[in-house]
C-alpha positions as a printed Julia matrix, in Angstrom:
142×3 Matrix{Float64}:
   6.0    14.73  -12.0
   3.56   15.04   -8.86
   1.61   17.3   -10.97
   0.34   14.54  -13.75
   0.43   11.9   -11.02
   3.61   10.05  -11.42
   4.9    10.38   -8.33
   2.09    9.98   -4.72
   3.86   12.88   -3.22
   5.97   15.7    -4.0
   8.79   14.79   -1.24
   8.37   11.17   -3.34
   8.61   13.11   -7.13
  12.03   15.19   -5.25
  13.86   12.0    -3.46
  13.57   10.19   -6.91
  15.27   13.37   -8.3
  17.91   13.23   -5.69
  18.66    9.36   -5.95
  19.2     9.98   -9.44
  16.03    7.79  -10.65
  14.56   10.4   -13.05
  16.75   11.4   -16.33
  16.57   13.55  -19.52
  18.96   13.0   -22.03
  20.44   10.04  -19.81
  21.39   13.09  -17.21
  20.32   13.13  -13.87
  17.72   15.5   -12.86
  17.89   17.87   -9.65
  14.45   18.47   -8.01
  14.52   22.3    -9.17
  15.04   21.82  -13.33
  12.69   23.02  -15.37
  10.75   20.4   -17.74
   9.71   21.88  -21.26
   7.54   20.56  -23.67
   9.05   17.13  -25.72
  11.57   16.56  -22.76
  11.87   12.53  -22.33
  11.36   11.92  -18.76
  13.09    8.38  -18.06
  12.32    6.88  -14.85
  14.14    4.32  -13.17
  13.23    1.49  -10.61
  12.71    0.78   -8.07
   9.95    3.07   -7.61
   9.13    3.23  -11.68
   9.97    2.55  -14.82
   8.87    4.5   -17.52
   9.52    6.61  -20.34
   7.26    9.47  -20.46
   7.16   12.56  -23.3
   5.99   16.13  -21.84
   3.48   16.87  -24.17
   2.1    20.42  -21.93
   3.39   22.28  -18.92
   1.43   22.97  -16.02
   1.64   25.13  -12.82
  -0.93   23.0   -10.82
  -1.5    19.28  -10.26
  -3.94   18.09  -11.93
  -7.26   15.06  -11.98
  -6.23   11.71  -13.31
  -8.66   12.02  -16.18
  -6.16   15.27  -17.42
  -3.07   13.49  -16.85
  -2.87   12.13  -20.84
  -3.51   16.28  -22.22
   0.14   16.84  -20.98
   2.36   13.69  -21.16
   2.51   10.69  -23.41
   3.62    7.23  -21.9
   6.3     5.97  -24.71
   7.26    3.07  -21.99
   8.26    0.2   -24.3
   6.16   -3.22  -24.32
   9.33   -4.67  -22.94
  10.34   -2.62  -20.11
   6.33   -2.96  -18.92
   6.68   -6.35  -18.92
   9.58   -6.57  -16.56
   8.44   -4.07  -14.3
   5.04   -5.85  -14.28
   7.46   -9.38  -13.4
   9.25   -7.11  -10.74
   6.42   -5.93   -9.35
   4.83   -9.22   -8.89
   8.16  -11.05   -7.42
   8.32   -8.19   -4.77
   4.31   -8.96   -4.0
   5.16  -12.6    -3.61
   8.31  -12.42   -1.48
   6.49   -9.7     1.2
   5.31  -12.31    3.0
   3.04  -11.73    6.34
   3.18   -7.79    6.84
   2.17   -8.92   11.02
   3.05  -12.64   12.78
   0.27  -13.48   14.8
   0.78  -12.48   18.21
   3.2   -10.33   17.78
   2.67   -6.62   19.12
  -0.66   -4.85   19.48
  -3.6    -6.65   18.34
  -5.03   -5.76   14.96
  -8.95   -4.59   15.15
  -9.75   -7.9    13.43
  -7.73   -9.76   16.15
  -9.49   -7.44   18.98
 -12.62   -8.89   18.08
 -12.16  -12.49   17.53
 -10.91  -12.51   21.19
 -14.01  -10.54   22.55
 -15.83  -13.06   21.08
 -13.78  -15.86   22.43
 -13.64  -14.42   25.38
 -18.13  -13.79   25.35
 -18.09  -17.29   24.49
 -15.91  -18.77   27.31
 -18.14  -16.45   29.93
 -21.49  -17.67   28.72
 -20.05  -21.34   29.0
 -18.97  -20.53   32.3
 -22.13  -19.21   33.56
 -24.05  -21.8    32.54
 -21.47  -24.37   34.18
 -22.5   -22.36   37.62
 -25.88  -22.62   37.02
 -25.79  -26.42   36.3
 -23.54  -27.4    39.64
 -26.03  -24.57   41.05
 -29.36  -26.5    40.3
 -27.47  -29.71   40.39
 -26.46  -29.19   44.03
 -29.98  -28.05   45.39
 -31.18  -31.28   43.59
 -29.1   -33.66   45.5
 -30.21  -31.02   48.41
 -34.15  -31.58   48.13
 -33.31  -35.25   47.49
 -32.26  -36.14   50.56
């Protein structure tokens, strides 16, 4: 399943294994079972859901461009759409990943202060100079 891309990770393609989210023949799958051509790989949510055919074994991973030489995606029109609608609830209900102000600064956030903080030093300065010039006016007035 790592191999044609399925699964980010092989640790990701075994824990699926293990939490019983991948089935053939409606049977759980340990990480270590062998897959042989025309096997019906069903894989469950949360992390998927699809149906997928082994068309080809392999012994290495292979590019994205390969991937469709050695399974076929039979994932109903159906079951796409609700994992599309899942998908798309969880994206909505994530929220803000950071609340402002909370924890370390993000690089973004680093910079908006320098420049806050450029901004307040050149206003300062130029306060100094202005009571500075200001003061040796009333000086030379008198």
């Amino acid at each position: 399943m790592w191999a044609v891309r399925l699964f980010k990770t092989r640790d990701a393609a075994a824990q699926a294994c293990r939490n019983s989210r991948v089935l053939i023949l409606d049977q759980p799958v340990k990480p270590s079972r062998l897959i042989r051509p025309g096997d019906l790989l069903d894989l469950l949510p949360p992390s998927h859901d699809k149906l997928v055919r082994v068309k080809k074994v392999l012994n290495r991973r292979v590019g994205a461009p390969k991937v469709p030489e050695f399974l076929n995606d039979e994932t109903p029109p159906e079951r796409r759409a609700a994992a599309a609608a899942r998908q798309e609830a969880l994206r909505l209900d994530r929220g803000p990943v950071r609340v402002e102000g909370s924890g370390r600064p993000t690089k973004k956030d680093r910079r908006q202060l320098d420049h806050l903080m450029e901004e307040a030093s050149n206003k300062e300065q130029g306060l100094r100079e202005f009571v500075r010039r200001g003061l040796r006016k009333g000086r030379d007035d008198s």
